[in-house]
Structures are given as structure tokens and as C-alpha cells.
TIMIDREN-361386 format. One record per residue: residue in three letters; x, y, z of N, C-alpha, C, O, CB in turn; residue number from 1. Coordinates in steps of 0.001 Angstrom, whole numbers, plus 500000, padded with zeros to 6 digits. Atoms other than C-alpha are relative to their C-alpha. Glycine has a CB too. Example, Ala and Ser with C-alpha at 12.3 -4.5 7.8 and 13.67 -1.06 7.14 Angstrom:
REM residues 2
> residu  n.c1  n.c2  n.c3  ca.c1  ca.c2  ca.c3  c.c1  c.c2  c.c3  o.c1  o.c2  o.c3  cb.c1  cb.c2  cb.c3  num
> Ala  500890  498810  500000  512300  495500  507800  500900  501200  500000  501936  501181  500665  499008  500027  501246  1
> Ser  499180  498810  499940  513670  498940  507140  499230  501090  500730  499739  502198  500899  500414  500462  498585  2
***
This chain:
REM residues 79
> residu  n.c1  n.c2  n.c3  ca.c1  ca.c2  ca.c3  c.c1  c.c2  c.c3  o.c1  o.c2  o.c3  cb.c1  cb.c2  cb.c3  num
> Unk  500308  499243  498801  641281  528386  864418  499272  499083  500968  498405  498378  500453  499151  501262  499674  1
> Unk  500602  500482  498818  640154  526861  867936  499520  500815  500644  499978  501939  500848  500660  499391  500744  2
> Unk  501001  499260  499289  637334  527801  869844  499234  499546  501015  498166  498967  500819  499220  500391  499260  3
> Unk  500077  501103  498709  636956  526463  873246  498391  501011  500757  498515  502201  501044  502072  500003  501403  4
> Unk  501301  499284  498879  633125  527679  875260  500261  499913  501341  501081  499006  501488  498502  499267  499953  5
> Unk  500500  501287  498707  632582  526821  878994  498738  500111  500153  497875  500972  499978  500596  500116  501629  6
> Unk  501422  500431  499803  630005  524986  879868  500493  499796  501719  500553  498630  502111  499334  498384  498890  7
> Unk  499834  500595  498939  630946  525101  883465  498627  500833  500654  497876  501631  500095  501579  500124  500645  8
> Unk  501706  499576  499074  627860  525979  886074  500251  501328  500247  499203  501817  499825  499551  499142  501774  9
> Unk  500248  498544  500686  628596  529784  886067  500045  500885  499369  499622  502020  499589  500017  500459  500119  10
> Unk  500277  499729  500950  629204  530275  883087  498880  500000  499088  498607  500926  498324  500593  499681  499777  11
> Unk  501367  500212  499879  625769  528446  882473  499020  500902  500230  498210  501424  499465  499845  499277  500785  12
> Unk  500898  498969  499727  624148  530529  884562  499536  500947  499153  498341  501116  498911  500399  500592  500830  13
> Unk  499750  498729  500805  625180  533620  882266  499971  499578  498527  500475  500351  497712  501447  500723  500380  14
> Unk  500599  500360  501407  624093  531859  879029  500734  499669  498980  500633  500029  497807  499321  500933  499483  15
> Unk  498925  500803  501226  627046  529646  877546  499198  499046  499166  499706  498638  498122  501335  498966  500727  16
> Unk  500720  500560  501054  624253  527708  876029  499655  500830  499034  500062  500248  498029  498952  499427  500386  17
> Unk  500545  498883  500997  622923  530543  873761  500825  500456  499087  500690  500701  497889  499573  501157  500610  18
> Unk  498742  499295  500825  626434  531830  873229  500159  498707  499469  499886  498831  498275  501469  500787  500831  19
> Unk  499371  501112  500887  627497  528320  872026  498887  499468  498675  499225  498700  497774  500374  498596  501129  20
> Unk  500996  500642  501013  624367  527610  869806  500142  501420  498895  499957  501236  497692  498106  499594  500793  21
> Unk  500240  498751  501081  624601  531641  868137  502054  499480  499415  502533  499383  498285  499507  502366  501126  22
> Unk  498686  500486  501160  628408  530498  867325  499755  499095  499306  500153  499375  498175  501293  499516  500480  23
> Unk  499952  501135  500910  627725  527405  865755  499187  499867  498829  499393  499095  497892  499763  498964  500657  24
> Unk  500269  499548  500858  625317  528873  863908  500420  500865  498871  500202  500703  497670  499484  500177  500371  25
> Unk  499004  499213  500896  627567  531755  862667  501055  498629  499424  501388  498362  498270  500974  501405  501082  26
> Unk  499096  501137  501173  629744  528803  861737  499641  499815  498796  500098  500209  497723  500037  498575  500321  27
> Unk  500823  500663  501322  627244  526979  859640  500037  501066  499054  500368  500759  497909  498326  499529  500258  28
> Unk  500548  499229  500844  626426  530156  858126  500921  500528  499353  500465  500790  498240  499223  500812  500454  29
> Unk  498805  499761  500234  629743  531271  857330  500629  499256  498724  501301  499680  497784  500617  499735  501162  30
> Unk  499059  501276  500859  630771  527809  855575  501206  499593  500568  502009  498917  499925  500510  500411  498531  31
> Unk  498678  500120  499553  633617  527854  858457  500461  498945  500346  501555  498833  500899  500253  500649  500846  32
> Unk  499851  501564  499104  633327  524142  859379  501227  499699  500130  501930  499451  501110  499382  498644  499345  33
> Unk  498353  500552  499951  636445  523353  858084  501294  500681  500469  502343  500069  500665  500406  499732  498705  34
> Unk  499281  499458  499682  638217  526463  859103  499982  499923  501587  501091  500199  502045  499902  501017  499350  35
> Unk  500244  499801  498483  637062  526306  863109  499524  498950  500562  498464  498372  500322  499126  501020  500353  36
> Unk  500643  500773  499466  637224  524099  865416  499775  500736  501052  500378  501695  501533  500459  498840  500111  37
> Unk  500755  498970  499185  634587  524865  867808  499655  499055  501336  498870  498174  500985  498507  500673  499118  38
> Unk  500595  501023  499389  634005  522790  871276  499963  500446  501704  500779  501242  502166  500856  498601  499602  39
> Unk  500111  499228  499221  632995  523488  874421  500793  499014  501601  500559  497821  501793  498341  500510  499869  40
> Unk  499978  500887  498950  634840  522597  878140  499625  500574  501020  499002  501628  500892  501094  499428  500233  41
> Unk  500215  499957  498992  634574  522582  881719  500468  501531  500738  501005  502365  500010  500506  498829  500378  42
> Unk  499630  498417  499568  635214  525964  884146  501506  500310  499335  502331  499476  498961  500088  500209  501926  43
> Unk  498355  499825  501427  638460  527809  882025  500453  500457  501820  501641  500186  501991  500124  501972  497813  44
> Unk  499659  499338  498781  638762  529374  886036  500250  501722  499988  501092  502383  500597  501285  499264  500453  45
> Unk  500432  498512  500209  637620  532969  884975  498571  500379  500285  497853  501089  499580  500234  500396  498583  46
> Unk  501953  499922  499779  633860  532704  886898  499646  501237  499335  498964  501435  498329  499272  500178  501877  47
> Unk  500376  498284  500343  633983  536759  886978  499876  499994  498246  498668  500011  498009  501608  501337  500629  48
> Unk  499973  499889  500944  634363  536854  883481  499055  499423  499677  498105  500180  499878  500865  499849  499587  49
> Unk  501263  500544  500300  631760  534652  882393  499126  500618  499203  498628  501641  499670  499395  499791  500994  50
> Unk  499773  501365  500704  630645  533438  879368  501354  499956  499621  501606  500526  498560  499113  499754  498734  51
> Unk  498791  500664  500728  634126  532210  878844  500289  499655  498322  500286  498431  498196  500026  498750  500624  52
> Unk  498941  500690  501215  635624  531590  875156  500832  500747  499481  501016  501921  499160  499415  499473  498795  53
> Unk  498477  499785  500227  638729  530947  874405  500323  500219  498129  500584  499058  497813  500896  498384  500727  54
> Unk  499414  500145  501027  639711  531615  870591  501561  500367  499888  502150  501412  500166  499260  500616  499219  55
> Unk  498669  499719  500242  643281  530461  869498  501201  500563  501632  502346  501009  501561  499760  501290  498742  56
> Unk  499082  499602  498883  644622  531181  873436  499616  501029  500781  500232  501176  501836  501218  500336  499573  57
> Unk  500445  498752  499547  642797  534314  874367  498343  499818  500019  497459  499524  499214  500580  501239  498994  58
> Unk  501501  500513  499450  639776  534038  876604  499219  501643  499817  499585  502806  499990  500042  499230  502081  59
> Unk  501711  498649  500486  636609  536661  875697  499262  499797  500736  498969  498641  501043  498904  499934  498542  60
> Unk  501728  499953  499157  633684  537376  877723  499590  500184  498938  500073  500797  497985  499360  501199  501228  61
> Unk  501304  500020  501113  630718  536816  875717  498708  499922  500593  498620  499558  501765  500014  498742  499005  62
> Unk  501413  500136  499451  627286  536813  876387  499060  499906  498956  499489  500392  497910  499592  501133  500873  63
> Unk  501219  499988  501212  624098  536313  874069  499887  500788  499452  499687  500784  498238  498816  499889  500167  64
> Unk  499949  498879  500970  624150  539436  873456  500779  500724  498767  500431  501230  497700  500005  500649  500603  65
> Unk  498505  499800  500601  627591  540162  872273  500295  498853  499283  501421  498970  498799  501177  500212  501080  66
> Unk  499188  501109  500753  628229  536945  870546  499737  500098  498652  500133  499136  497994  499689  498564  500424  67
> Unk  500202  500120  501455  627068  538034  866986  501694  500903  499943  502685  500572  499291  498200  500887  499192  68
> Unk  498954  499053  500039  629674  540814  867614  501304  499537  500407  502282  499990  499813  499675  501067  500761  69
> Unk  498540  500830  499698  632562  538836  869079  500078  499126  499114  501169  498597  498903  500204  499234  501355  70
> Unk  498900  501296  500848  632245  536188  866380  500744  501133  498705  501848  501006  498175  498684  498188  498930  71
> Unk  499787  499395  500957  632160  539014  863885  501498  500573  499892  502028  500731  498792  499028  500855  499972  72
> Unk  498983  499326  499585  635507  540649  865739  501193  498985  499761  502150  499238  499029  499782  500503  501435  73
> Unk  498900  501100  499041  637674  537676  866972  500014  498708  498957  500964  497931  498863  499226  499398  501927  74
> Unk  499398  501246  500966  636925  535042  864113  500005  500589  498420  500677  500207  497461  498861  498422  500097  75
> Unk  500272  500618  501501  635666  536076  861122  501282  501545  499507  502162  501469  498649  497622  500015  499196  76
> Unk  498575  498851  500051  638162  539569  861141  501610  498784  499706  502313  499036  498727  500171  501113  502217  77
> Unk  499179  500983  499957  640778  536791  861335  500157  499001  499509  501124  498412  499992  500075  499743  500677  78
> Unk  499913  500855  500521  640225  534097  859090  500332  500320  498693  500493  499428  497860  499121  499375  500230  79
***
């Protein structure tokens, strides 16, 4: 599974750092290293949407809040 963040500046704003550090933690914690790759790029061109990630082709809004619950939905439902 691939798992693309953005780190572009308004996505930023809206806390793609937080969301990308609570996934990579659910990774670790998981044991998914080897199943997910996880990495973050530049604007995906969905500002409104914002936090951006993409798993497997299909972009998610996420936010700090929601990201225990979107990894819970979108990766680990799926692996």
C-alpha cells in the first residue's frame, strides 16, 4: 500500500505535520513498515480539501483529528 501526505503550504497550515507524524506512528505501531509505503509530497492541487492523503490513488481529507480514524478506515481495514 502507498501513502502519499502533502506537505504543501496549505495543507501545512491545516496540520499535515501532525497528520503525518500520528500516521507514522500508527505504522510503527502496527508493525506495517513493510506493508506501507508512507511519504509525503508537494501541493496534490486539492487546497479546499486539505490535509491531503493519497492512499493507493484516492485522496482523503484528514486532519489531526481524524487521522487515528482514517488510518483505522482506509489502511488498516485494507491490509
Amino acid at each position: 500500500m502507498k501513502i502519499t501526505a502533502c506537505v504543501g503550504s496549505s495543507c501545512h497550515l491545516k496540520g499535515s505535520r501532525q497528520v503525518i507524524l500520528k500516521i507514522q506512528e500508527l505504522i510503527r505501531e502496527n508493525h506495517l513498515e513493510d506493508k506501507v509505503e508512507f511519504a509525503g509530497t508537494f501541493c496534490m492541487g486539492k487546497c479546499q480539501q486539505g490535509v491531503c492523503v493519497d492512499v493507493d490513488g484516492v485522496v482523503h481529507s484528514v486532519s489531526p483529528d481524524t487521522a487515528a480514524d482514517f488510518f483505522q478506515k482506509e489502511v488498516l481495514a485494507k491490509i
